[in-house]
DRENPAFI-472193 format. One record per residue: residue in three letters; x, y, z of N, C-alpha, C, O in turn. Coordinates in pm, whole numbers, plus 50000, padded with zeros to 5 digits. Example, Ala and Ser with C-alpha at 12.3 -4.5 7.8 and 13.67 -1.06 7.14 Angstrom:
<recs>
ALA513194943150780512304955050780513204967050780514244966850846/SER512854977550708513674989450714512905000350787513415011450804/
</recs>
This chain:
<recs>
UNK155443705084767154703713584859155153710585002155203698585030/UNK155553721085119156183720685195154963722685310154003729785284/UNK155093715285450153773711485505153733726585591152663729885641/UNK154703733785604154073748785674153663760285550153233771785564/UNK153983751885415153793765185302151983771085338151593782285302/UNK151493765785379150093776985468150633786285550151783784285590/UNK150153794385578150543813185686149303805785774148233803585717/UNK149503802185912148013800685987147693815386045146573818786082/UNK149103825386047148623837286054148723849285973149143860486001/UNK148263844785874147683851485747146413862285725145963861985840/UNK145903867785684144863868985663144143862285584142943860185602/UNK145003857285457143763850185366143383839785463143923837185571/UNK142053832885391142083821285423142813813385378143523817085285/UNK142933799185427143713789385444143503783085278144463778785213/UNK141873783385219141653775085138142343782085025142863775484935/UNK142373797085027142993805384855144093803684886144753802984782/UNK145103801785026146423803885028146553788584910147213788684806/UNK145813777484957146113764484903145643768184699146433766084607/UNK144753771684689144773774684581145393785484513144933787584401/UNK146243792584548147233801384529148833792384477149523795984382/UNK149123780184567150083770684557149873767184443150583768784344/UNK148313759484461148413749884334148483757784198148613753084085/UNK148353770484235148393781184069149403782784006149523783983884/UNK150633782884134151673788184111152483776584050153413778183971/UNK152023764484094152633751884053152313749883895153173746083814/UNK150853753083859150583748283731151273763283637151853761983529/UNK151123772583685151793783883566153383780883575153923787083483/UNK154043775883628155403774283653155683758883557156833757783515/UNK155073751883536155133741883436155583725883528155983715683472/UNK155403727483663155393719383730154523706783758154753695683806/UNK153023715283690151823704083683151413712983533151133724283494/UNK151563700983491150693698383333149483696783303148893689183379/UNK148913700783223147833695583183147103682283159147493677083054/UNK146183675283222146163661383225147043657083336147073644783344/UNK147863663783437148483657883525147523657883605146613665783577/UNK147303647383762146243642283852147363650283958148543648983991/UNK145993661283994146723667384157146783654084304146223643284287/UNK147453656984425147173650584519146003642284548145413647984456/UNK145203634884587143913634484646143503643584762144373651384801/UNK142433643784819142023651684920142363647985059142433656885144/UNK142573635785089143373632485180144843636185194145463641685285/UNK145253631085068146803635585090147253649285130148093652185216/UNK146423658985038146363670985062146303677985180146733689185208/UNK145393665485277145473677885438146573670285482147643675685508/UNK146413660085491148003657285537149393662685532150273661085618/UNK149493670685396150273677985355150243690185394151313696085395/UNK149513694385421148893710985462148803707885597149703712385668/UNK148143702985636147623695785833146203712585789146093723685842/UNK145483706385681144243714485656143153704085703143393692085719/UNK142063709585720140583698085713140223696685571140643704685486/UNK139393685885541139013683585410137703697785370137203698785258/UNK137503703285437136193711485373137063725185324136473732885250/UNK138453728285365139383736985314139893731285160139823737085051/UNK140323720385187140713718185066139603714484996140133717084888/UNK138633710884968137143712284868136803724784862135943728184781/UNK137473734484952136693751384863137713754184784137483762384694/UNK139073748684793140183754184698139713749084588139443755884489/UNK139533733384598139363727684419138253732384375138173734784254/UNK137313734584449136053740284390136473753084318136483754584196/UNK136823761984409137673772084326138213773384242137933782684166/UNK139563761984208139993763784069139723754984007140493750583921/UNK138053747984042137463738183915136593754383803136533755683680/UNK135953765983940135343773083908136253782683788135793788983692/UNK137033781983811138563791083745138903783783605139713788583526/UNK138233772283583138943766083494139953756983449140113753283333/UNK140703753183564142363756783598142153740683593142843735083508/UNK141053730283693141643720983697139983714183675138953720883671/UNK140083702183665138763691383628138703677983735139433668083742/UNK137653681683805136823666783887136563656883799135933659483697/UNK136813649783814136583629683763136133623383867136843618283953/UNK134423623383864133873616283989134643602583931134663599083813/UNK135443593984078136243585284074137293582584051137943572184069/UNK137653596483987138933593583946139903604484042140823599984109/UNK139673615184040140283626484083140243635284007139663635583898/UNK141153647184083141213661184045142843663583950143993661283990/UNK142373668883816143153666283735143563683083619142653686583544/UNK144473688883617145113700083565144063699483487143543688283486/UNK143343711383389142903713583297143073717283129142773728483088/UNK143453709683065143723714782907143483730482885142333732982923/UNK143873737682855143723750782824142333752582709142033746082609/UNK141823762182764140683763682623141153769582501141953778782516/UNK140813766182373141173773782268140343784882254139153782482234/UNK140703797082260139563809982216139333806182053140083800881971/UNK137903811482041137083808881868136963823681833137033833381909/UNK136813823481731135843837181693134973832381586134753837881478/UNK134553822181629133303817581563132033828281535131323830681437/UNK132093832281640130763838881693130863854181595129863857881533/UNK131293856881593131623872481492132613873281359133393882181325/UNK132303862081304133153863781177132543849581084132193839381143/UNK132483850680969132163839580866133123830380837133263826480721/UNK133933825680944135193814680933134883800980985134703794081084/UNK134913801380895134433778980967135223772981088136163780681112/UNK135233762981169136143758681236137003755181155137803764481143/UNK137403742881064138903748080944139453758880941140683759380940/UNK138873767480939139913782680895140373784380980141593785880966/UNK139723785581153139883790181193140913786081306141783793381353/UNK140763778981325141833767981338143343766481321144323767881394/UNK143073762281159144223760381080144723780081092145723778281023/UNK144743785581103144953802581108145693802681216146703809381197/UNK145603795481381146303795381481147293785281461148273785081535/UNK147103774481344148003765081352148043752181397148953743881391/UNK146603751381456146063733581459145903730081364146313735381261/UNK144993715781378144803709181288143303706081282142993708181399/UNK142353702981229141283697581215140893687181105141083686180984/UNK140253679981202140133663181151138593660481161138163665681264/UNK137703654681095136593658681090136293640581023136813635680922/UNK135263633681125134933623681090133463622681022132443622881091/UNK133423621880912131433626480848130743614980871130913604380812/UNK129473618681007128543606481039127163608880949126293600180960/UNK126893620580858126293616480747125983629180648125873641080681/UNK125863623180509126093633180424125133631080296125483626680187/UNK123823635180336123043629880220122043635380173121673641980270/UNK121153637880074119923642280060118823639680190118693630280269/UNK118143651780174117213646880283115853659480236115743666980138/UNK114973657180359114023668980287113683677580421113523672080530/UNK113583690480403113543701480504112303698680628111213694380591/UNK112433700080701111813701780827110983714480849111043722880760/UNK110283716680946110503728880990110863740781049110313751581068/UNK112183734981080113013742181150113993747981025114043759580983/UNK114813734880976115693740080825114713747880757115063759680764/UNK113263746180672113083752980599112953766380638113173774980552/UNK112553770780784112413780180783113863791880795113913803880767/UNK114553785680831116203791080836116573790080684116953801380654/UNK116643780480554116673778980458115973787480360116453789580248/UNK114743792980404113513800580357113473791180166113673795680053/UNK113083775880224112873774180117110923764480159110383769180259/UNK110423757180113109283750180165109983736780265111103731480264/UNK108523733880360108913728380398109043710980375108013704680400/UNK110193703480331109803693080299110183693980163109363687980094/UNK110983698480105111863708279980113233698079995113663693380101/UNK113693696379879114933683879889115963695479988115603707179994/UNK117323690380065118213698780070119273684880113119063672780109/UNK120333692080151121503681580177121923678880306122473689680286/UNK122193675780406122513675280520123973668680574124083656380571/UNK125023676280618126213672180653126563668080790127283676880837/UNK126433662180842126783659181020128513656281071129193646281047/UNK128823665681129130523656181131130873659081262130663669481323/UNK131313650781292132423651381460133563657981424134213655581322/UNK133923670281547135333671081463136213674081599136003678881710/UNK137603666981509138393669381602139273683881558139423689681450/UNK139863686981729141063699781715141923688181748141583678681818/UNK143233690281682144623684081730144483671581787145193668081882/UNK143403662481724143583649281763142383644981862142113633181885/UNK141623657081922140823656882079139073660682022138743671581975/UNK138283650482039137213656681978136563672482082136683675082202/UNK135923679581976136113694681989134883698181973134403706382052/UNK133933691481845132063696781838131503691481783132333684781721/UNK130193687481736129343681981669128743692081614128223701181678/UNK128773691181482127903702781380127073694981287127523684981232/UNK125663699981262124973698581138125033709281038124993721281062/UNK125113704880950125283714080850123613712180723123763702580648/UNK122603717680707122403717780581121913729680478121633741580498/UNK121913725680421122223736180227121373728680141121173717080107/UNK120863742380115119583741479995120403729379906121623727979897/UNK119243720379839119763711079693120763716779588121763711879535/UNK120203727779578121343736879484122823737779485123713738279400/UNK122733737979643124253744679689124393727579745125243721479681/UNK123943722479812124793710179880125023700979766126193697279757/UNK124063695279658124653688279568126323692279517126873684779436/UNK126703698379544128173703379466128733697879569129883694679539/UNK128393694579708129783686979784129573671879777130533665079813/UNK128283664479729128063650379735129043647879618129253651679503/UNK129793633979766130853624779711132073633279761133083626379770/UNK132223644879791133803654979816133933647979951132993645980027/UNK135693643279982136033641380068136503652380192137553658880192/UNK135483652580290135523664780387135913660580527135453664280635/UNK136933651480495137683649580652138713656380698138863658480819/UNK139583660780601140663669680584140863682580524141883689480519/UNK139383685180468139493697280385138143708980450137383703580530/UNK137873723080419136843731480419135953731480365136083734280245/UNK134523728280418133283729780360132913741880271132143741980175/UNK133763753880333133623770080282134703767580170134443772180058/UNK135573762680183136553766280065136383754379961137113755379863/UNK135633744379964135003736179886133703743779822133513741979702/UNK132903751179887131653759779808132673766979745133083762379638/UNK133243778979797134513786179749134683782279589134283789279497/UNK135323770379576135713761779458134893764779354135363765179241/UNK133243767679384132383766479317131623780179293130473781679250/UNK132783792079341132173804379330130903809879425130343820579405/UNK130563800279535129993803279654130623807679761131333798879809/UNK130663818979824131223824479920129983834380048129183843380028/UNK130363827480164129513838680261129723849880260130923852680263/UNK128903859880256129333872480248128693878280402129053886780482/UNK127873871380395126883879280564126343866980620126743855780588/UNK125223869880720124603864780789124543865580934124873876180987/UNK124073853381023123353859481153124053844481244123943832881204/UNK124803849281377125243837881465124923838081563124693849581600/UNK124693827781665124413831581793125283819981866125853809881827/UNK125103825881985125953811982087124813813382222123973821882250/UNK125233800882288124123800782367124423786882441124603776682375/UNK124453786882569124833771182645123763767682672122743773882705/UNK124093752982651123243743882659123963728482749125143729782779/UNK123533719682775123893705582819123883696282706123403699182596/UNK124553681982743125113671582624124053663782648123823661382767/UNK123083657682538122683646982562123003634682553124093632782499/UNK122493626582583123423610882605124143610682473125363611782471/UNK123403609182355124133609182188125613617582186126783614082169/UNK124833632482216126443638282214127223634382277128183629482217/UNK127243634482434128193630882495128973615382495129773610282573/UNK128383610982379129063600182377130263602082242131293595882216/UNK129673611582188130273609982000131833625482080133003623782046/UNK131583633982145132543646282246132993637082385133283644182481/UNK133083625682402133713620682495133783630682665134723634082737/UNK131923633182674132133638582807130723633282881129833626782826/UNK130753636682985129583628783048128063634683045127913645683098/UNK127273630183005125633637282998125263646383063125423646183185/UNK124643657182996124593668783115125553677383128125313688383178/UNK127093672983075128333680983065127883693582999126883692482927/UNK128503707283011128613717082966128683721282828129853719182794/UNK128253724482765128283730282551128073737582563127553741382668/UNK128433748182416128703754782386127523751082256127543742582167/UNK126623760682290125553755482090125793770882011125433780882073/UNK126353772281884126533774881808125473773581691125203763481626/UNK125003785081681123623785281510123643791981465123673802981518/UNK123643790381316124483802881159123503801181072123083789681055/UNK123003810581008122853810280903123133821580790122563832480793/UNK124143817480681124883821680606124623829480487123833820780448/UNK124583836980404124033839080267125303845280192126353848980246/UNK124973845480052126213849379960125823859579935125023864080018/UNK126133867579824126383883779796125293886879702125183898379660/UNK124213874279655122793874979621122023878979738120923884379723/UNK122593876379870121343873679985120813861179993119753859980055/UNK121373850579939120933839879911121143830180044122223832180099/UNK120513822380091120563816280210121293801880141120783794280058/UNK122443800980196123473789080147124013779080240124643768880210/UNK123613784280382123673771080485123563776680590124073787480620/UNK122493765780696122553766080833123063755780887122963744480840/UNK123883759781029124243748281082123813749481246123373759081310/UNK124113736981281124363736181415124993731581502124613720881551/UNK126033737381545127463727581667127233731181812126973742081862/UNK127423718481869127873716781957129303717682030129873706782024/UNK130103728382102131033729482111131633720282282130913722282380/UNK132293715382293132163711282444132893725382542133953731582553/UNK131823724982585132653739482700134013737682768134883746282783/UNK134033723582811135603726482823136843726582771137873725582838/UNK136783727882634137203732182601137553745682491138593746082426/UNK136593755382486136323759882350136353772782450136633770682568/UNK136063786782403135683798282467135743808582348136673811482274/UNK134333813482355134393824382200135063835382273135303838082390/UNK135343842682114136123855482218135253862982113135133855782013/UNK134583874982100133903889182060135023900682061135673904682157/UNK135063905081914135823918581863134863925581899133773921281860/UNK134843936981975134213947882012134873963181957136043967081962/UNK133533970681897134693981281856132833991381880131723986381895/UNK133364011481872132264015381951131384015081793130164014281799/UNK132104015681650131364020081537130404007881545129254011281572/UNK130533997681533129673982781482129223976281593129563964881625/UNK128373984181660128203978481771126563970081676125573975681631/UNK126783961081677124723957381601125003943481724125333933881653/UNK125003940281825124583929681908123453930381959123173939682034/UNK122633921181929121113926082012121063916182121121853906782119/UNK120463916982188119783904282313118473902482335117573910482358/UNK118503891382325116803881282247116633882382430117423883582523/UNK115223881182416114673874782557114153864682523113613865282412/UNK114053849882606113603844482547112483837982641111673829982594/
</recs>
């Protein structure tokens, strides 16, 4: 970066011309992802800007996505988000995933009988306090943890995965196995913040940004065969919605 590359007689301002640079630097393959920009000092020095110019640029392309604050550490390129289509289609993270060509790695923090609540039973529509199974797993995309999901399924249907090794394989294509398949059901997305637990198991700081994810599934009985619930970390994830004018059925809850 060259110390007159600012126009002082420009029209933009001074701070987008600077965040205009740093854009052009990261789409050009010059700054990487995980690479640490200048500090804020260095930066006016480099520019001969004031520091409240260069804090509306990074603010800017923290707002953009583009790059990530580390109170203490610095300002650092941003990993690209993976688009999902979680949100409008019956594809697990495995499928969906593995379909673009990652990988998913899935560590199970627990997998056991348990008995319905009132929250599961009523998503389950079975009683409340009714055996069912409960799956919890961290999972990673490509090595980087990615969401926290609960998973549980009536006794019926979850007994068929107790003991199946589900670190490397599909929960759906393991029911699958067993002639269980989603045929319908109901998703929503909806942000929320990490609490201390999560953000420790998604490696981001409390209060960080999610992505909450809630399904519940049924087979071609109508049969209710699993609800879950993930946590996606917002920075990295972003649903994307097929929109078309025939199927429009999206409603919006007030809540």
């Amino acid at each position: 970066m060259a110390t007159d590359a600012i126009d002082r007689r420009s029209a933009a301002p001074m701070y987008d011309q600077l965040r205009r640079l740093i854009v052009d630097r990261i789409h050009s393959g010059e700054l990487q992802p995980g690479d640490a920009l200048p500090g804020e000092h260095r930066l006016c020095e480099q520019y001969g800007i004031s520091r409240t110019v260069v804090r509306q640029a990074l603010a800017q392309l923290e707002h953009e996505g583009l790059v990530e604050r580390v109170k203490g550490k610095g300002t650092f390129v941003a990993r690209p988000r993976t688009s999902e289509s979680l949100v409008h289609t019956l594809e697990g993270l495995y499928d969906e995933v593995e379909r673009r060509g990652g990988h998913v790695h899935s560590e199970v923090l627990r997998h056991e009988r348990t008995v319905a609540d009132a929250e599961v039973a009523a998503a389950l529509e079975v009683p409340i306090g009714a055996p069912v199974v409960v799956l919890e797993r961290l999972r990673y995309v490509d090595g980087e943890p990615w969401s926290l999901s609960t998973t549980w399924m009536p006794e019926e249907v979850g007994a068929l995965t107790l003991g199946a090794d589900l670190r490397e394989s599909s929960l759906y294509r393991l029911l699958g196995e067993h002639g269980i398949h989603a045929t319908h059901g109901v998703r929503s997305a909806e942000a929320t913040v990490a609490t201390h637990e999560q953000a420790q198991h998604l490696g981001v700081s409390a209060g960080s940004a999610l992505l909450r994810l809630r399904s519940v599934s049924r087979d071609d009985r109508d049969r209710v065969i699993e609800f879950f619930l993930a946590h996606h970390r917002g920075d990295r994830s972003r649903f994307e919605f097929q929109l078309n004018r025939e199927q429009s059925q999206a409603a919006l809850t007030r809540i």
